[in-house]
N, CA, C and O of each residue as an XYZ file, in Angstrom:
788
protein
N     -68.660   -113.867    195.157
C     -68.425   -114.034    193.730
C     -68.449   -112.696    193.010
O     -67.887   -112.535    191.927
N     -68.880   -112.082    193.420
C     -69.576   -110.684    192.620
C     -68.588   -109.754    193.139
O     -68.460   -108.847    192.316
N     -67.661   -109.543    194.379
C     -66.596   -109.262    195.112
C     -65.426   -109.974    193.819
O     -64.543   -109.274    193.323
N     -65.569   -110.957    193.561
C     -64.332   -111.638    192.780
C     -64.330   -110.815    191.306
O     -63.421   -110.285    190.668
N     -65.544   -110.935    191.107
C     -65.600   -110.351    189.483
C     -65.336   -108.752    189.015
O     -64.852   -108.385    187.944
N     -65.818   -107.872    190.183
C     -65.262   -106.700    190.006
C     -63.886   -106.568    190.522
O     -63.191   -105.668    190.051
N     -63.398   -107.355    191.439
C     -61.808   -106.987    191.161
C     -61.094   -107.324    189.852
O     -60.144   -106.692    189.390
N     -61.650   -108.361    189.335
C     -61.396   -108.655    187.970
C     -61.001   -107.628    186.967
O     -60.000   -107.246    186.361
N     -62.769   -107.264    187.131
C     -62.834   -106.187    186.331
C     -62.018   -105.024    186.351
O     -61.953   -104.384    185.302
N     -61.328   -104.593    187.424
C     -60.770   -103.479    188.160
C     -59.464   -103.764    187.441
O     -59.094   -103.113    186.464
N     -58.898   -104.607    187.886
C     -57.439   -104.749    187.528
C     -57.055   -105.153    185.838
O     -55.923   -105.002    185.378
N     -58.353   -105.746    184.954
C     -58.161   -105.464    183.466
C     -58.494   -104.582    183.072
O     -58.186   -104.490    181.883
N     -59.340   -103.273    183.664
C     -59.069   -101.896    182.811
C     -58.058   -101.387    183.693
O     -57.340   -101.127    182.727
N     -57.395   -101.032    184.619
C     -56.123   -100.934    185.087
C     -55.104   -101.243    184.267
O     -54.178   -100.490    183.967
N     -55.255   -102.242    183.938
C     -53.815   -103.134    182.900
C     -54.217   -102.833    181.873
O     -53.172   -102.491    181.319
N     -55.219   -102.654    180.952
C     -55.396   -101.787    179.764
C     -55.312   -100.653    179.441
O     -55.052   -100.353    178.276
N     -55.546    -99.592    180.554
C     -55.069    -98.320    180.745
C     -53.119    -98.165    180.783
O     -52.446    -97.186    180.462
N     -52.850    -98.947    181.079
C     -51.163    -99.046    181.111
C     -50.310    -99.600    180.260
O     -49.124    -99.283    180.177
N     -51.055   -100.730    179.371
C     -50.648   -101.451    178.120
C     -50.686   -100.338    176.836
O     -50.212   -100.671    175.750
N     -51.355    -98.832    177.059
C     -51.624    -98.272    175.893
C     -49.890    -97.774    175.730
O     -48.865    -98.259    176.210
N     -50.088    -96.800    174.985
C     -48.688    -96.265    174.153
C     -48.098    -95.217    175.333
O     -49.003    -94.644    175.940
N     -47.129    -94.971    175.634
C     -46.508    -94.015    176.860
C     -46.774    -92.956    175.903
O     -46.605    -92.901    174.685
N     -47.301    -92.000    176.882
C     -48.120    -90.725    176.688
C     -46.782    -90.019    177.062
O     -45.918    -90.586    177.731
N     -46.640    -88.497    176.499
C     -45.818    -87.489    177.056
C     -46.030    -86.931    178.546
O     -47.113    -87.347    178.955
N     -45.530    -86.319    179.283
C     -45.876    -85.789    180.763
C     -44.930    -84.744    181.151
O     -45.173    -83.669    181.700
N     -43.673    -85.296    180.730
C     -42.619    -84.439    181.303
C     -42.827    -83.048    180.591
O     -42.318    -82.092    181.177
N     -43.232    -82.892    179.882
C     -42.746    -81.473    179.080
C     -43.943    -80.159    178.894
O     -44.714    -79.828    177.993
N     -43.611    -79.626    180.309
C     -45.063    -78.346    180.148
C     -45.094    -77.883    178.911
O     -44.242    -77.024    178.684
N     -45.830    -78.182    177.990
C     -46.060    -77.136    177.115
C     -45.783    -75.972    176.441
O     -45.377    -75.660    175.321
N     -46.247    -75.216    177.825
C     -46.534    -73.669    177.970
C     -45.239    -73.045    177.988
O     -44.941    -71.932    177.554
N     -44.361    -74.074    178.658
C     -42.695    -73.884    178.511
C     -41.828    -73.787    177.430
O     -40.724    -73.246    177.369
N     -42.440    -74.354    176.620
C     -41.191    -74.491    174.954
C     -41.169    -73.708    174.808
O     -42.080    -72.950    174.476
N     -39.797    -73.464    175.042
C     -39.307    -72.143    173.718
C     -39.768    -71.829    172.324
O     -40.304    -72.660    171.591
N     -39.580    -70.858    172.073
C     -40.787    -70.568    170.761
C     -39.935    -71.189    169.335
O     -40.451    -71.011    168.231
N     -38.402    -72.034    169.478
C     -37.676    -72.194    168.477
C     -37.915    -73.888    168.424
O     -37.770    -74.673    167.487
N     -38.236    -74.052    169.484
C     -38.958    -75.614    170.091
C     -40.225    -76.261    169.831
O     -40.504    -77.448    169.999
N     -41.066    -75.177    169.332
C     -42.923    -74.886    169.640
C     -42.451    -75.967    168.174
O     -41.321    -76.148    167.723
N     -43.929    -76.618    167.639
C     -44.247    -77.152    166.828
C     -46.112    -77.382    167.068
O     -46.852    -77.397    168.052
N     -46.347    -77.573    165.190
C     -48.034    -77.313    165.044
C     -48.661    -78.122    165.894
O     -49.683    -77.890    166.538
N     -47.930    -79.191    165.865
C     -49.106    -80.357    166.658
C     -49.188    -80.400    168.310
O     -50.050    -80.879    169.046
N     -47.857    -79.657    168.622
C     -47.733    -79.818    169.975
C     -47.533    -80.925    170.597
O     -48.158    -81.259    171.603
N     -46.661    -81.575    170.061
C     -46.387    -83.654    170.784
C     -45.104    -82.807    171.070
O     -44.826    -81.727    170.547
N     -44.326    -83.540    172.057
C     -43.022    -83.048    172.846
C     -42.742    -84.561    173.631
O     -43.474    -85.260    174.331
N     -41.762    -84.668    173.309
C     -41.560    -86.039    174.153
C     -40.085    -85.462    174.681
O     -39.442    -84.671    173.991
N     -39.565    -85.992    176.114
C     -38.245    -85.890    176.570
C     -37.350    -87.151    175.827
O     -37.834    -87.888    174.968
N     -36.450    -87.211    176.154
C     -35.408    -88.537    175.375
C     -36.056    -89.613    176.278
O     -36.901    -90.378    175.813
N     -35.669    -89.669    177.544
C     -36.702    -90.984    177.504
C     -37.598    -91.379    177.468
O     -37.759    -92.599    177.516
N     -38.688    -90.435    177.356
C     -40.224    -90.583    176.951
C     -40.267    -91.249    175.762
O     -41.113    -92.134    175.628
N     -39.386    -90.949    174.719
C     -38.928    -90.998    173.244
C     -38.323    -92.565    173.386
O     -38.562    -93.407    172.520
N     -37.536    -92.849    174.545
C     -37.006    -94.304    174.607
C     -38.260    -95.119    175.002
O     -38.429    -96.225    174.487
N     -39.196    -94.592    175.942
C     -40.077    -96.125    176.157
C     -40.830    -95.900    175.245
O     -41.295    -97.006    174.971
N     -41.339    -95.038    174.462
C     -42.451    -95.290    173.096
C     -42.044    -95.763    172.340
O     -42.861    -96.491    171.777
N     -40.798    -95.782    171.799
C     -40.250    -96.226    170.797
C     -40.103    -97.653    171.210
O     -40.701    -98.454    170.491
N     -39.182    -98.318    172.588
C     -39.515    -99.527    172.842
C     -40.603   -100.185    173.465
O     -40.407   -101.341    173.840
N     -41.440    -99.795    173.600
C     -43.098   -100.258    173.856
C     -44.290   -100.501    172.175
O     -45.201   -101.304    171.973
N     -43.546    -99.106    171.048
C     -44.169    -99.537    170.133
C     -43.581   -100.050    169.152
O     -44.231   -100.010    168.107
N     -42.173   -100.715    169.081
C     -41.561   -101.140    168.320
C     -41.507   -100.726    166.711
O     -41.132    -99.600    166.383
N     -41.936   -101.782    165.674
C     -41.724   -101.658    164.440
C     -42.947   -100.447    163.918
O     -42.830    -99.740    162.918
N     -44.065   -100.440    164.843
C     -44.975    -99.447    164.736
C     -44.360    -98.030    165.365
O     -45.192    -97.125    165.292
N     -43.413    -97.731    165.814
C     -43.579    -95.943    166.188
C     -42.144    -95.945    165.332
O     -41.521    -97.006    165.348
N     -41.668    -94.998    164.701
C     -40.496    -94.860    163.767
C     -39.687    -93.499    164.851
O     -40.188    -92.444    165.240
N     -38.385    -94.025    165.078
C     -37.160    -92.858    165.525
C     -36.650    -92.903    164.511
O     -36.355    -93.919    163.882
N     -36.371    -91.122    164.033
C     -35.845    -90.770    163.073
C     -34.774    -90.011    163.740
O     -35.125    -89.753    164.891
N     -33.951    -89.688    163.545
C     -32.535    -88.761    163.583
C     -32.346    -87.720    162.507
O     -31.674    -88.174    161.580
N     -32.778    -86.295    162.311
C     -32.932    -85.585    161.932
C     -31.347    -84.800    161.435
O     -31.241    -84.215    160.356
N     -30.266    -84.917    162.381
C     -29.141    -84.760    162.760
C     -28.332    -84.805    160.928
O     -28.633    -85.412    159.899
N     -27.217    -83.809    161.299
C     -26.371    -84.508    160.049
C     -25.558    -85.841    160.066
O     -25.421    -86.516    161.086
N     -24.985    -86.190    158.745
C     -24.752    -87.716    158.834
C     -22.889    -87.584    159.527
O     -22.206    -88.565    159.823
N     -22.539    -86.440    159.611
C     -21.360    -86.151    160.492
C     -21.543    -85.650    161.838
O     -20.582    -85.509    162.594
N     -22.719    -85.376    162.171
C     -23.032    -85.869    163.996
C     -22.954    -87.347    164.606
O     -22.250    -87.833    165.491
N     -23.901    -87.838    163.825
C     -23.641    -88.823    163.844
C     -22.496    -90.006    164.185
O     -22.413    -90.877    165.051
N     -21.424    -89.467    162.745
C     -20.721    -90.341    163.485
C     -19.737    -90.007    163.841
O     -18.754    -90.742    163.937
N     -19.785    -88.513    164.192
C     -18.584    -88.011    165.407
C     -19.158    -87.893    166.717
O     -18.403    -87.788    167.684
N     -20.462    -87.899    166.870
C     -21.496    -87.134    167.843
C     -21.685    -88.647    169.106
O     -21.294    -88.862    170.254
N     -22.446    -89.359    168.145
C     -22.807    -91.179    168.740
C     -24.426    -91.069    167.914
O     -24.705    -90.186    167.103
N     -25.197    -91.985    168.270
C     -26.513    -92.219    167.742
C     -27.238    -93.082    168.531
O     -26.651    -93.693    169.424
N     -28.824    -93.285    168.289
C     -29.272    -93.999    169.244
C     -29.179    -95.550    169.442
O     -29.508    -96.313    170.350
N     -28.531    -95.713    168.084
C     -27.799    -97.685    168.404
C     -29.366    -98.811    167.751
O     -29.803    -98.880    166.603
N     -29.642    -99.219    168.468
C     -30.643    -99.804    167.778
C     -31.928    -99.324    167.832
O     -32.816    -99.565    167.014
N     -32.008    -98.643    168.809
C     -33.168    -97.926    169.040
C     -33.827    -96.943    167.397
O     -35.009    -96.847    167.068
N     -32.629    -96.360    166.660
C     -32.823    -95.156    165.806
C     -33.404    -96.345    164.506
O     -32.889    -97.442    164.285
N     -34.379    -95.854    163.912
C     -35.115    -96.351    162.510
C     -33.868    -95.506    161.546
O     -32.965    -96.279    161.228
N     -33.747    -94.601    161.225
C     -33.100    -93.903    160.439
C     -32.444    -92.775    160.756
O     -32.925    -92.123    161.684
N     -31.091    -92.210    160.027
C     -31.408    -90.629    159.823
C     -31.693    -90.396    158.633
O     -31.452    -91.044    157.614
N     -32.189    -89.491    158.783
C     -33.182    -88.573    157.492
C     -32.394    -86.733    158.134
O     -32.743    -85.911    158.981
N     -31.510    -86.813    157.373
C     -31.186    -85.051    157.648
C     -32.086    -83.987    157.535
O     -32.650    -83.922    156.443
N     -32.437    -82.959    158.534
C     -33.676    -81.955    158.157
C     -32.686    -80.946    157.068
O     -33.177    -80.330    156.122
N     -31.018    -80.929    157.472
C     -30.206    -80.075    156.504
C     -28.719    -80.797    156.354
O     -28.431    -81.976    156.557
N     -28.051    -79.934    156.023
C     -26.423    -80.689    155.518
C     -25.694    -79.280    156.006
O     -25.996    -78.117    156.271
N     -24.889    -79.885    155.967
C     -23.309    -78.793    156.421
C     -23.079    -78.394    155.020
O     -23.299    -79.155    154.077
N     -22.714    -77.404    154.916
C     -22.066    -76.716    153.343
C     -20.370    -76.114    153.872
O     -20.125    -75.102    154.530
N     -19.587    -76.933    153.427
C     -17.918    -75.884    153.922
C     -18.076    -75.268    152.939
O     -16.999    -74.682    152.832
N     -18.873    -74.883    151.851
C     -18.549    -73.930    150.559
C     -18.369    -72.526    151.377
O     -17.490    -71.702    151.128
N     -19.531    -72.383    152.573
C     -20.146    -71.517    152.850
C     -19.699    -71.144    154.302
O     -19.012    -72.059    154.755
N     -19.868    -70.018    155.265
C     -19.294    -69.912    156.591
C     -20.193    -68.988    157.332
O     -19.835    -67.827    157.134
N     -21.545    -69.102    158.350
C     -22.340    -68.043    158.953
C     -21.881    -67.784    159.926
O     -21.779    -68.401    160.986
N     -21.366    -66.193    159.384
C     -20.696    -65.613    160.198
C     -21.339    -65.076    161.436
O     -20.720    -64.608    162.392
N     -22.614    -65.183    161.333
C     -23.205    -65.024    163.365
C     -23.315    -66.199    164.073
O     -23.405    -65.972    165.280
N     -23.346    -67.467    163.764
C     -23.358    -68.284    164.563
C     -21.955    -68.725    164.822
O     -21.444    -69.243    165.814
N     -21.433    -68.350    163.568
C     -19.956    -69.087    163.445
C     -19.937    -70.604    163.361
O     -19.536    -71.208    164.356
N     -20.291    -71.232    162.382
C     -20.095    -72.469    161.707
C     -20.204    -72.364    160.483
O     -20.357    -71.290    159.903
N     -20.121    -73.720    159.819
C     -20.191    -73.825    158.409
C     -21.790    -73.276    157.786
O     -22.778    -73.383    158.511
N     -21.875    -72.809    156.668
C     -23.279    -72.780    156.085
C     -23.733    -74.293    156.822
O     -23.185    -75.220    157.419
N     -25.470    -73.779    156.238
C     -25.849    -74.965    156.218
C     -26.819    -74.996    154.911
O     -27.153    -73.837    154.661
N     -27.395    -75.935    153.975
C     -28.428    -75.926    152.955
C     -29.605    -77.207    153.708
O     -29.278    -78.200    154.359
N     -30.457    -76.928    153.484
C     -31.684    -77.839    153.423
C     -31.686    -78.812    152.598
O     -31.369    -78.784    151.409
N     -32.246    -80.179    153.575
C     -32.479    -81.451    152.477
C     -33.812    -81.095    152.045
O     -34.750    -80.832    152.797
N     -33.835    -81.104    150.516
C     -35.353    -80.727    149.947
C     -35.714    -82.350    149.579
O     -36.426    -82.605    148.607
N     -35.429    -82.898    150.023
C     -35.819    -84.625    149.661
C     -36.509    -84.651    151.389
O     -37.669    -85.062    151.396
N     -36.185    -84.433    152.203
C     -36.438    -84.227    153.543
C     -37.799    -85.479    153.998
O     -37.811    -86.550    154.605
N     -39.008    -84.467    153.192
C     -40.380    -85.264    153.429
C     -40.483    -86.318    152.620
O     -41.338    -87.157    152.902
N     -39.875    -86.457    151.769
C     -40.156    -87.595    150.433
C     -39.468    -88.882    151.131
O     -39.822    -90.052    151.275
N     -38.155    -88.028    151.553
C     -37.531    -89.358    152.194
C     -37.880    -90.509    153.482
O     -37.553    -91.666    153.745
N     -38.673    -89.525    154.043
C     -39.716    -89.898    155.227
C     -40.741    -90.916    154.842
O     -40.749    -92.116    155.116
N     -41.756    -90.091    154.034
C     -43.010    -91.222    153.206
C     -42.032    -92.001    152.972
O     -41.967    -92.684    153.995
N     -40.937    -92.457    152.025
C     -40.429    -93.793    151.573
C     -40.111    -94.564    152.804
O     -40.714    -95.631    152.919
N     -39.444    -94.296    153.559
C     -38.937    -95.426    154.969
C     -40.609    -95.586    155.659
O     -40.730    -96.551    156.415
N     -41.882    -94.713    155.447
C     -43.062    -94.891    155.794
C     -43.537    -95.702    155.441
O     -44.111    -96.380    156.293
N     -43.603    -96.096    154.206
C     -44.570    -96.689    153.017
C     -43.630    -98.332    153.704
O     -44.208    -99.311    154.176
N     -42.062    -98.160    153.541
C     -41.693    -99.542    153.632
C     -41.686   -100.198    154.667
O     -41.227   -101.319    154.887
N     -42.278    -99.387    155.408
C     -42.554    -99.923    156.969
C     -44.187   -100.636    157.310
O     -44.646   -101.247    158.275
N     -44.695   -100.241    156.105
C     -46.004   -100.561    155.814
C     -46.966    -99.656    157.046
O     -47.966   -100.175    157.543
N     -46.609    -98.586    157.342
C     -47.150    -97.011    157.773
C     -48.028    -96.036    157.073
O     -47.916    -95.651    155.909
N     -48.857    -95.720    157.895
C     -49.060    -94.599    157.312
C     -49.378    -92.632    157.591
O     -48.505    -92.193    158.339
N     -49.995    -91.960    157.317
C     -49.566    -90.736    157.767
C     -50.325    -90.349    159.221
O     -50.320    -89.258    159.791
N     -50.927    -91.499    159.601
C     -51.490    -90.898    161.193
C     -50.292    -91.967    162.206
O     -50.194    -91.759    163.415
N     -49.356    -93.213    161.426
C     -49.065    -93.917    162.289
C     -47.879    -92.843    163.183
O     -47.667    -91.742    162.675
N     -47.135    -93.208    164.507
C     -46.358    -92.453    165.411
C     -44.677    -92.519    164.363
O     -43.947    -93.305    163.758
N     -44.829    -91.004    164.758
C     -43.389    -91.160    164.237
C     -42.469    -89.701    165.150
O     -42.728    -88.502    165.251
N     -41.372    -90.551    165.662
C     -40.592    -89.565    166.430
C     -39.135    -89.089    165.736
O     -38.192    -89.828    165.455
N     -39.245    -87.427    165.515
C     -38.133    -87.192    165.330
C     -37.069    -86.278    166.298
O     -37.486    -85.461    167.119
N     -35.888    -86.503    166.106
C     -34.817    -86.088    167.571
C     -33.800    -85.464    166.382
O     -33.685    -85.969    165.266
N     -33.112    -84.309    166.828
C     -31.637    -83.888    166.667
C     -31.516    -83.723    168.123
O     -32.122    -84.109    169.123
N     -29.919    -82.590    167.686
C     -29.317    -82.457    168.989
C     -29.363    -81.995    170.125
O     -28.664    -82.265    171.101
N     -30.523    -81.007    169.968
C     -31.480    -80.353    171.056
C     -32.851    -80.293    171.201
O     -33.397    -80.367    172.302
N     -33.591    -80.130    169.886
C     -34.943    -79.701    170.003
C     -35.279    -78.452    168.859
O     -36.410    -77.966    168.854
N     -34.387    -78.034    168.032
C     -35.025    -77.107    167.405
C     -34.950    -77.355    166.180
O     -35.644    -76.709    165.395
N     -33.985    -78.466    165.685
C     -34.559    -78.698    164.166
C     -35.117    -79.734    163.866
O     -35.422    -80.099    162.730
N     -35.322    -80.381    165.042
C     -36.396    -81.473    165.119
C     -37.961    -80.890    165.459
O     -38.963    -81.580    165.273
N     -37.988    -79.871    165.849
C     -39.211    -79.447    165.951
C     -39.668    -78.575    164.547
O     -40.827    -78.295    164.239
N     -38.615    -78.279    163.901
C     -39.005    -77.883    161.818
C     -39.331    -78.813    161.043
O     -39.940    -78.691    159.980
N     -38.727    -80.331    161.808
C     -38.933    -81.796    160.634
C     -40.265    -81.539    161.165
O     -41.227    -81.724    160.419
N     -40.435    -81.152    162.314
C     -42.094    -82.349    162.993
C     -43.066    -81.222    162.311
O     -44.221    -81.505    161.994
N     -42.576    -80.086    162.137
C     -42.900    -79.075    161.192
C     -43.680    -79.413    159.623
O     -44.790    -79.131    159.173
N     -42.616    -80.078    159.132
C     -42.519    -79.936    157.909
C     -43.661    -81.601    157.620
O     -44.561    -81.685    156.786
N     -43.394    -82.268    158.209
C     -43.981    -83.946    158.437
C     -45.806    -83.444    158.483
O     -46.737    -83.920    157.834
N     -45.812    -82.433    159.410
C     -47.611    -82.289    159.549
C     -47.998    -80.907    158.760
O     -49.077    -80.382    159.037
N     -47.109    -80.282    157.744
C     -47.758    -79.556    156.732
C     -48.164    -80.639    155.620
O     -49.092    -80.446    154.834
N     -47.330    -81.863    155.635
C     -47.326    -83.232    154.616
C     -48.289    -83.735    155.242
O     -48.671    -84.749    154.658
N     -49.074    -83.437    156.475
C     -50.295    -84.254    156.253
C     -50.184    -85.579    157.585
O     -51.046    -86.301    158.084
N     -48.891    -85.461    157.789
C     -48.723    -86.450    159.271
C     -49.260    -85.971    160.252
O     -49.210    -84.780    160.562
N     -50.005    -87.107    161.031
C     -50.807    -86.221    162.763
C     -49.987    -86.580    163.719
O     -50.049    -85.684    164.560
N     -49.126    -87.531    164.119
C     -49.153    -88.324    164.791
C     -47.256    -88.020    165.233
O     -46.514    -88.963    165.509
N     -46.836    -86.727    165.212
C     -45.338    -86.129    164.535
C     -44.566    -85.735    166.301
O     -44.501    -84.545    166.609
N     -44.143    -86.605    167.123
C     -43.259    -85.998    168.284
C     -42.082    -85.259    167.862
O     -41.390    -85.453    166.863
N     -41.947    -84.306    168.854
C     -40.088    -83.813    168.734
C     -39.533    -84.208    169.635
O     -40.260    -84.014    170.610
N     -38.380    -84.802    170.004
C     -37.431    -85.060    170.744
C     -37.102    -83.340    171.450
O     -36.333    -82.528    170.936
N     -37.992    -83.097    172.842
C     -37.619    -82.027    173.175
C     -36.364    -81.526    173.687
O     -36.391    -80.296    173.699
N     -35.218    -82.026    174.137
C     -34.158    -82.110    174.763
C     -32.830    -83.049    173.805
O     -31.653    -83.230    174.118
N     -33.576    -83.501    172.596
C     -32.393    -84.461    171.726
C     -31.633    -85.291    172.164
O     -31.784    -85.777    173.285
N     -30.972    -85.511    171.615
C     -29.612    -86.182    171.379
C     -28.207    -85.862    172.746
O     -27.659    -86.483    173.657
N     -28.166    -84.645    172.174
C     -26.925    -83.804    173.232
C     -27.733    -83.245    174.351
O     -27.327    -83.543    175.474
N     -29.042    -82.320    174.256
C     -28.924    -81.663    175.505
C     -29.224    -80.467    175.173
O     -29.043    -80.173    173.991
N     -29.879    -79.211    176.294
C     -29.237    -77.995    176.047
C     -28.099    -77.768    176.716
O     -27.463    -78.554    177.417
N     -27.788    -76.177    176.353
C     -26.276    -75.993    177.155
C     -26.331    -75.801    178.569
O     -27.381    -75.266    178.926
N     -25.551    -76.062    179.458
C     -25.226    -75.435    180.697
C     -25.303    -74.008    180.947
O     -25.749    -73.102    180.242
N     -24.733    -73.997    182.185
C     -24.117    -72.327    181.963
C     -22.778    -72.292    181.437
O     -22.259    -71.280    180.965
N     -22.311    -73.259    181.517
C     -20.660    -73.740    181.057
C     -20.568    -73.682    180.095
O     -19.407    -73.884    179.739
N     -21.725    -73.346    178.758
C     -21.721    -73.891    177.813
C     -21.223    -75.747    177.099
O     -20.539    -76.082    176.132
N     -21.780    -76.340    177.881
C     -21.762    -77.523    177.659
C     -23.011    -78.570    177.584
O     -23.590    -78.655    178.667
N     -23.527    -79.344    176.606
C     -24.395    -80.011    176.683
C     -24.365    -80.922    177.669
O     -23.753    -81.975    177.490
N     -25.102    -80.626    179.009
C     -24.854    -81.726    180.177
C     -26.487    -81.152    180.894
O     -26.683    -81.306    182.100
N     -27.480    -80.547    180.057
C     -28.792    -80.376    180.822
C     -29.484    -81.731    180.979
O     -29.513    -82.277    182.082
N     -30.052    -82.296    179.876
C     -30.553    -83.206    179.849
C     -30.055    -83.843    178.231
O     -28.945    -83.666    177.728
N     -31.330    -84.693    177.549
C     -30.721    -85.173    176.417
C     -30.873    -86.773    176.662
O     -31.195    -87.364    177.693
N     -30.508    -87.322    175.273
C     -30.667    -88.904    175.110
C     -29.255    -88.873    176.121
O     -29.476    -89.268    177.266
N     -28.134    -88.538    175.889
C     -26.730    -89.068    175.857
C     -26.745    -89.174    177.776
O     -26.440    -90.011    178.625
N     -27.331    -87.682    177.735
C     -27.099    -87.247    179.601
C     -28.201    -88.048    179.875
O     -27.962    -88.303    181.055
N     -29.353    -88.687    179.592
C     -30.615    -89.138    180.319
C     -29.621    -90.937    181.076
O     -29.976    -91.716    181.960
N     -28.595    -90.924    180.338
C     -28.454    -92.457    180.582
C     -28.881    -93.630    179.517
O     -28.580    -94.821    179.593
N     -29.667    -92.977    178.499
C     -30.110    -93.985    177.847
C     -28.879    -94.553    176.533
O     -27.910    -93.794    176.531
N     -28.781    -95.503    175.653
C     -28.211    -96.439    174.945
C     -28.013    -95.813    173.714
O     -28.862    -95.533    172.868
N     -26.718    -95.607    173.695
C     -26.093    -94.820    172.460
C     -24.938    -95.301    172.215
O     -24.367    -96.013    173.041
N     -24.469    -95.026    171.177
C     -22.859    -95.516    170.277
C     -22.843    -94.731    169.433
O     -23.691    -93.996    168.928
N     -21.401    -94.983    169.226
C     -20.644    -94.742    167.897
C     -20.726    -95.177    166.466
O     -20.567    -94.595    165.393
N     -20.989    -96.236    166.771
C     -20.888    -97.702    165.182
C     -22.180    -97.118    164.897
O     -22.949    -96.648    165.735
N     -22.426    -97.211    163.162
C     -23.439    -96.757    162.582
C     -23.552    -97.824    162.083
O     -22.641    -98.631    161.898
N     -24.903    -97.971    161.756
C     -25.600    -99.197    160.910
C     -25.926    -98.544    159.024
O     -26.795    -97.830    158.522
N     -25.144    -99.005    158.680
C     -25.155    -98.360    157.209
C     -26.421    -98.458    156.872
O     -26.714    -97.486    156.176
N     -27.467    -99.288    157.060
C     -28.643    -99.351    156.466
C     -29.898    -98.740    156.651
O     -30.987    -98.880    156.097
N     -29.365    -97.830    157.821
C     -30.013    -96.639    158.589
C     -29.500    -95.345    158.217
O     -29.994    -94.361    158.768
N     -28.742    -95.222    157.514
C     -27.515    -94.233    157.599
C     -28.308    -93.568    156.011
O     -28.585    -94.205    154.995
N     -28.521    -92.009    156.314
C     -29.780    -91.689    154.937
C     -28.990    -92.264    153.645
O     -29.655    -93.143    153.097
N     -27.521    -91.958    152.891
C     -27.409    -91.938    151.752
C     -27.596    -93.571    151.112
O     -27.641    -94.020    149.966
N     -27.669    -94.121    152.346
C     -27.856    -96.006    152.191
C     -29.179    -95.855    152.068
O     -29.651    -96.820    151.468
N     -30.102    -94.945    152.421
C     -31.802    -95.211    151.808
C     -32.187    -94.739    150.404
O     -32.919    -95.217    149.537
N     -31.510    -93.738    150.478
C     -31.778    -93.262    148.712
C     -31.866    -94.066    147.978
O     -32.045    -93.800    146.789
């Protein structure tokens, strides 16, 4: 009997140890690039980012940091994504001439817009919240900007959306799109930031 009860016991903290929230693993640390680094140090890969998000459902928030023309030339995470919330916008007024693209300006609504999809989620600033662009580096300025506001609880999508580049220059390292995981085209307007304003 006493043989019966500690296996018991064995296999419900076993199964409670595994029922908790998927922890990060994949992503040494010590490795991020310093354009990658963020205060809190949470790093999730895209699918680390896929089973937390579907293990904690209406409780962990995916945000899409991305502009709202990545999006929907780029693909998105489909049902998986809570929102985008842009960390910036494209400016054609403007043209940076070292990277060679369009300007870009900052969303200064950025954090405000966050607390609001927070608050209506009935959240608050320690609950999980994951944000992703297209690689890892301006998602690691939102997760930035989220825990100078006072959020603890702030992942970056270390690898994003697209990926880094190859040597080919092509996004085919890793990434939501390359991991295999569930993406589209079709946007859900009600996710889509200027539909939250």
């Amino acid at each position: 009997m006493k043989k019966k009860i500690l296996a018991i016991a064995v296999v419900a903290v076993f199964g409670a140890m595994t029922m908790g929230p998927v922890l990060a693993g994949e992503v040494d640390v010590s490795k991020v690039p310093e354009k990658k680094q963020t205060t809190l140090k949470l790093y999730l890969t895209a699918k680390e980012a896929y089973d937390m998000k579907k293990e904690g459902g209406d409780k962990v928030l995916l945000i899409d940091v991305r502009t709202p023309e990545e999006i929907q030339y780029v693909g998105n995470m489909g049902d998986m994504m809570d929102a985008n919330i842009p960390y910036q916008f494209n400016d054609i007024s403007g043209y940076d001439e070292k990277k060679k693209v369009y300007a870009s300006s900052l969303n200064s609504n950025f954090v405000a817009e966050v607390e609001e999809l927070v608050n209506k989620r009935g959240l608050d600033k320690e609950s999980t919240i994951i944000v992703a662009c297209r690689s890892g580096d301006r998602s690691a300025v939102s997760a930035n900007l989220l825990a100078k506001a006072g959020y603890t609880h702030v992942y970056s999508v270390f690898d994003g959306f697209e990926g880094d580049l190859s040597k080919d220059g092509r996004r085919s390292v890793n990434g939501w799109k390359n991991a295999g995981l569930p993406w589209t085209y079709n946007m859900d307007k009600a996710k889509m930031y200027f539909i939250l304003r």
